[in-house]
C-alpha positions as a Markdown table, in Angstrom:
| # | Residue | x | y | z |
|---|---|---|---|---|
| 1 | Unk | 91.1 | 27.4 | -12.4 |
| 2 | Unk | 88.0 | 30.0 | -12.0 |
| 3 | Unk | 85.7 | 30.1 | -14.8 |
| 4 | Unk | 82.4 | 31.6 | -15.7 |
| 5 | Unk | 79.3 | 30.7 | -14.1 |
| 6 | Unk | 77.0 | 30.0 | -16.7 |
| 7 | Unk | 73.3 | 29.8 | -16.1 |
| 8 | Unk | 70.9 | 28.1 | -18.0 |
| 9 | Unk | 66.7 | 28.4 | -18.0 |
| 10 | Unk | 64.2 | 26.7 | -19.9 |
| 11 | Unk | 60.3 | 26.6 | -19.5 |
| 12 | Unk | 57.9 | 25.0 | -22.1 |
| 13 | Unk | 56.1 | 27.7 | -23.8 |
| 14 | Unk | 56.5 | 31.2 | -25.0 |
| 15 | Unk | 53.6 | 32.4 | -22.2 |
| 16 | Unk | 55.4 | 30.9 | -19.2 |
| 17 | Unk | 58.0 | 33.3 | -18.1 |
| 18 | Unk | 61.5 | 32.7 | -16.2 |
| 19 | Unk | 62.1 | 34.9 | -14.1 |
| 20 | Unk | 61.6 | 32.6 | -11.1 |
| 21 | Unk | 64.7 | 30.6 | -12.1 |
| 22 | Unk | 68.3 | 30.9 | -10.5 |
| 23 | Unk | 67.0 | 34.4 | -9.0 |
| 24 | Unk | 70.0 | 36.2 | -6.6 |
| 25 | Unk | 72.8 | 33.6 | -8.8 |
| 26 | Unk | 75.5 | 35.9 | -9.8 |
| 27 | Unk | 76.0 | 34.4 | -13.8 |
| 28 | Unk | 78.3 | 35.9 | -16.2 |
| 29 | Unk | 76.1 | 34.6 | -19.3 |
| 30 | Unk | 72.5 | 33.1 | -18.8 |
| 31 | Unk | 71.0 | 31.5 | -21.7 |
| 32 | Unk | 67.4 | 30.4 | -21.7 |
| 33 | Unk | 64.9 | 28.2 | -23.8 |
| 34 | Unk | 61.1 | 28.1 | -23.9 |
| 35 | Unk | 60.7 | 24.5 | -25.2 |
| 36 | Unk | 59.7 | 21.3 | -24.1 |
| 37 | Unk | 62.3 | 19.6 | -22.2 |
| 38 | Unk | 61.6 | 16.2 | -23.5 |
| 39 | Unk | 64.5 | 16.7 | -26.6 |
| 40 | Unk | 67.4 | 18.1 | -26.0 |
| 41 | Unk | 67.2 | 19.6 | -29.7 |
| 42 | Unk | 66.9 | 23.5 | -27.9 |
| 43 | Unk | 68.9 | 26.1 | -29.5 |
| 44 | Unk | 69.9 | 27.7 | -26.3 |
| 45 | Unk | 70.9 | 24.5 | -24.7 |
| 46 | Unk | 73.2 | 23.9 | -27.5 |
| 47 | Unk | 74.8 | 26.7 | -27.4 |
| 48 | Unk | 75.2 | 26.9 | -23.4 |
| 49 | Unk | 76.7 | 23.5 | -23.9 |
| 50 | Unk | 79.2 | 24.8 | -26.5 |
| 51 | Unk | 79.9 | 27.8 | -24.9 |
| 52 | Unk | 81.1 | 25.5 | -21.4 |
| 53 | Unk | 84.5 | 25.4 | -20.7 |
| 54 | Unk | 87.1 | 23.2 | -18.1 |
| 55 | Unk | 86.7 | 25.3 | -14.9 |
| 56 | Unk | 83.2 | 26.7 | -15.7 |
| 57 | Unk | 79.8 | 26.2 | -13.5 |
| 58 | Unk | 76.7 | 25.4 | -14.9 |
| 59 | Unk | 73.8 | 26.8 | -13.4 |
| 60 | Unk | 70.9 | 25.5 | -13.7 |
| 61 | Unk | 67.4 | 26.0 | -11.4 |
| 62 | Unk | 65.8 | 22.4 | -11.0 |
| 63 | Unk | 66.8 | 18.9 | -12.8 |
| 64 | Unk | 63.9 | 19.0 | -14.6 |
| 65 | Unk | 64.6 | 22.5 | -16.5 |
| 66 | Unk | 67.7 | 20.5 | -18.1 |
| 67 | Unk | 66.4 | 17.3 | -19.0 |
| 68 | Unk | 62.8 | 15.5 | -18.5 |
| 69 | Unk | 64.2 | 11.8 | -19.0 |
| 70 | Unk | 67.1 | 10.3 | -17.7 |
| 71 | Unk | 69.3 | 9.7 | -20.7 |
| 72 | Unk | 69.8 | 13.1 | -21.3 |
| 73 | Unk | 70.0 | 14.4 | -18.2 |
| 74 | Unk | 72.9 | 11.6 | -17.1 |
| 75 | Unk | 74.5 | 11.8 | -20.6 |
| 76 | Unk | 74.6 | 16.0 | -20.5 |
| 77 | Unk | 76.2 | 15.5 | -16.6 |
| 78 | Unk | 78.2 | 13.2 | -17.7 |
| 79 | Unk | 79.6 | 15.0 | -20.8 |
| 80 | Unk | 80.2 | 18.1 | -18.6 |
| 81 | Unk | 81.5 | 16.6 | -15.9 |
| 82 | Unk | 83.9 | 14.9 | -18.1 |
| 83 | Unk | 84.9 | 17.5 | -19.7 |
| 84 | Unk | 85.8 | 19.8 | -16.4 |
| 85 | Unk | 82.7 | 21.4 | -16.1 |
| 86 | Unk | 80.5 | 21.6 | -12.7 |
| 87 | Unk | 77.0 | 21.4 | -13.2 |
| 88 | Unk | 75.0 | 22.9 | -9.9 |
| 89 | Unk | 71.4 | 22.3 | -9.8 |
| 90 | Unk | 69.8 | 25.2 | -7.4 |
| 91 | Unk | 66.5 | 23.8 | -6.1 |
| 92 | Unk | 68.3 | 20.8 | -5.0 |
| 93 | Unk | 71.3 | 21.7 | -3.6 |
| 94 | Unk | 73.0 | 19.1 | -6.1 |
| 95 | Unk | 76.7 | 19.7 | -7.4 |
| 96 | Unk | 78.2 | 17.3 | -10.0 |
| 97 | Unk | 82.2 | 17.7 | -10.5 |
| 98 | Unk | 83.1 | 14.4 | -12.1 |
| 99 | Unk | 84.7 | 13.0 | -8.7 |
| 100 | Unk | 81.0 | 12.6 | -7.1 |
| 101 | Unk | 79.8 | 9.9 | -4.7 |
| 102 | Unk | 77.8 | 6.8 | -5.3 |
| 103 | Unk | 75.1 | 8.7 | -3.1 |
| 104 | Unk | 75.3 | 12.2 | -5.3 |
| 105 | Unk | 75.0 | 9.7 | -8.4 |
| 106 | Unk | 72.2 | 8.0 | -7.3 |
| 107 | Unk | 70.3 | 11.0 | -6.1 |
| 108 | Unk | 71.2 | 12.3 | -9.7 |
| 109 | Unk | 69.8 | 8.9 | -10.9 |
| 110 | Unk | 66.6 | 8.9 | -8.6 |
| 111 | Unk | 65.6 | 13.1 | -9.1 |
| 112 | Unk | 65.9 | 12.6 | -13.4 |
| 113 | Unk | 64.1 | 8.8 | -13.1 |
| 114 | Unk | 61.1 | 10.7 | -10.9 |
| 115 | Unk | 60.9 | 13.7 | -13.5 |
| 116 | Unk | 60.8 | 11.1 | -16.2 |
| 117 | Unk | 57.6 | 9.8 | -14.2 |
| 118 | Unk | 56.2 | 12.9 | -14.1 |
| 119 | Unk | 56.1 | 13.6 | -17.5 |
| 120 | Unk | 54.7 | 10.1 | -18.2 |
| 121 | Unk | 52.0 | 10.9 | -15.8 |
| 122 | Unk | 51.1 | 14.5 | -17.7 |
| 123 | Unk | 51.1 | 12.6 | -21.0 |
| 124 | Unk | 48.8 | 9.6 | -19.6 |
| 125 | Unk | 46.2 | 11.8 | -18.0 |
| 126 | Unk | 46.4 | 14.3 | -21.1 |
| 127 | Unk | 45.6 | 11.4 | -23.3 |
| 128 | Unk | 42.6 | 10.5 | -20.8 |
| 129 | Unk | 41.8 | 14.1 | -21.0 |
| 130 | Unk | 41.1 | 14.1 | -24.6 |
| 131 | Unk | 39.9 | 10.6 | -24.6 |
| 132 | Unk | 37.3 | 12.1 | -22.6 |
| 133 | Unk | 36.5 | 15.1 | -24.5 |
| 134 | Unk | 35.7 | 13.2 | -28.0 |
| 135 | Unk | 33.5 | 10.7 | -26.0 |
| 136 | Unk | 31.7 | 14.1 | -25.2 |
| 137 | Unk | 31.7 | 15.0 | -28.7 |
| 138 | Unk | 34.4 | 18.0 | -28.8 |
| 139 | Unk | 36.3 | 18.3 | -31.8 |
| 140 | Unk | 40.1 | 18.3 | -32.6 |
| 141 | Unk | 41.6 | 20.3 | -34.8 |
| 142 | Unk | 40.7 | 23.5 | -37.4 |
| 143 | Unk | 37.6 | 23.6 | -38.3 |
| 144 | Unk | 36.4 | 23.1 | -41.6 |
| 145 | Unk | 37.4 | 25.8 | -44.4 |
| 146 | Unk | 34.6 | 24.5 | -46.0 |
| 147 | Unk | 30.6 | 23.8 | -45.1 |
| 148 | Unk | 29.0 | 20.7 | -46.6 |
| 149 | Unk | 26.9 | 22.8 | -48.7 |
| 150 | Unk | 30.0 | 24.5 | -50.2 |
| 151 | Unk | 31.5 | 20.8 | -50.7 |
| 152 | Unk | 28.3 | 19.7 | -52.4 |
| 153 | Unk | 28.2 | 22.9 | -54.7 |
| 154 | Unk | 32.1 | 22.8 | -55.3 |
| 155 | Unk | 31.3 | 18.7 | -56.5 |
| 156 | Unk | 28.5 | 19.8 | -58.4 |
| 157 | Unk | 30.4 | 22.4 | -60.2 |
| 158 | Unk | 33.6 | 20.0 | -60.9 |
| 159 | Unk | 30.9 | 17.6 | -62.4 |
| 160 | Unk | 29.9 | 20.5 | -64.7 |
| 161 | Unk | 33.8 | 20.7 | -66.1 |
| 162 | Unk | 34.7 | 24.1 | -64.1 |
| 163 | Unk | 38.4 | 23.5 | -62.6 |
| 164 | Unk | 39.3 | 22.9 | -58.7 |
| 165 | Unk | 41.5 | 25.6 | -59.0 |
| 166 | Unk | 39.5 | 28.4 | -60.0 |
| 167 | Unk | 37.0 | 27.3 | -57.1 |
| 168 | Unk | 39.7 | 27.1 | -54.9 |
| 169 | Unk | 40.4 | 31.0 | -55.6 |
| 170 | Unk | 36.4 | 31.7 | -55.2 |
| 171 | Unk | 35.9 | 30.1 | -52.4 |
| 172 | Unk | 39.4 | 31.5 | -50.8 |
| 173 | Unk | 40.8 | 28.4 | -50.1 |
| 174 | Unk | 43.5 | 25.9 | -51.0 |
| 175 | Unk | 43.4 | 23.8 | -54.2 |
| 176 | Unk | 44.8 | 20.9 | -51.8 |
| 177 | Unk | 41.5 | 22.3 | -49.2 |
| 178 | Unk | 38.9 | 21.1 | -52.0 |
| 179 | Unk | 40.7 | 18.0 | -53.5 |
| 180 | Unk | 40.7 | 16.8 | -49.9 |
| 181 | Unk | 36.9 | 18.4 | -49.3 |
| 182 | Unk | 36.1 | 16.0 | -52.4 |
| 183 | Unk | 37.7 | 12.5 | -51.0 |
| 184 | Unk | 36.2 | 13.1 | -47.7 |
| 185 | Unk | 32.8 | 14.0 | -49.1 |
């Protein structure tokens, strides 16, 4: 049976661009996320997967542009696989039919368990990263809508019977901005 090759392309983040991916494949459809790879909850991905039929190819650049751990990856191959579909992953040379070797699924098994690593790594030394970086004093998060002198005149003025609401709309924020201006203050 021929079938369509497929091709699929996923980078994290609406700046990063994929044009590097699966360059000089001939692909009858392509479809492409820019989101994490950690969930498998992408649009495009779930549509690629629906749009797979018995016979077709799935192309996809690197292990890690279809899955970051190794549940998903194994469990998408699997499903494929199972279901007729070759999965062909370019920057390894790796193809997946259903009737592969104990050496093509371990490969499988070791690539997916050292991109799980990977991401482990990022996470661990982005958490040291901003670990560092409040011990230093930065600050997370948007800045306050409101000054302390604002919060102490807004408090004042609730005192005096005037509502949180009409403050909210003179000082152009939220209603929930100064109730939670008031607890913090």
């Amino acid at each position: 049976m021929n079938g369509q090759h497929i091709g699929y392309k996923r980078v994290s983040s609406n700046e990063q661009s994929t044009d590097r991916q699966l360059v000089g494949a001939k692909l009858d459809r392509v479809f492409e996320d820019k989101l994490s790879g950690t969930t498998t909850n992408r649009p495009q991905l779930k549509a690629c997967l629906d749009h797979l039929r018995e016979g077709d190819t799935l192309n996809v650049h690197s292990i890690d542009r279809l899955a970051r751990n190794m549940s998903d990856l194994l469990q998408i191959v699997n499903d494929l696989t199972s279901e007729g579909v070759t999965v062909y992953f370019a920057k390894e040379s790796l193809t997946f039919s259903g009737g592969d070797s104990p050496i093509d699924k371990l490969m499988l098994q070791m690539l997916a368990a050292f991109s799980e690593f990977e991401v482990s790594m990022i996470k661990s030394r982005q958490r040291e990263g901003i670990a560092a970086a409040k011990g230093r004093g930065v600050l997370f998060g948007a800045k306050p809508k409101l000054t302390s002198e604002q919060v102490l005149d807004i408090r004042a003025r609730v005192g005096q019977g005037e509502t949180k609401a009409a403050l909210a709309i003179e000082y152009g924020v939220s209603r929930q901005t100064v109730y939670t201006a008031l607890a913090r203050a």
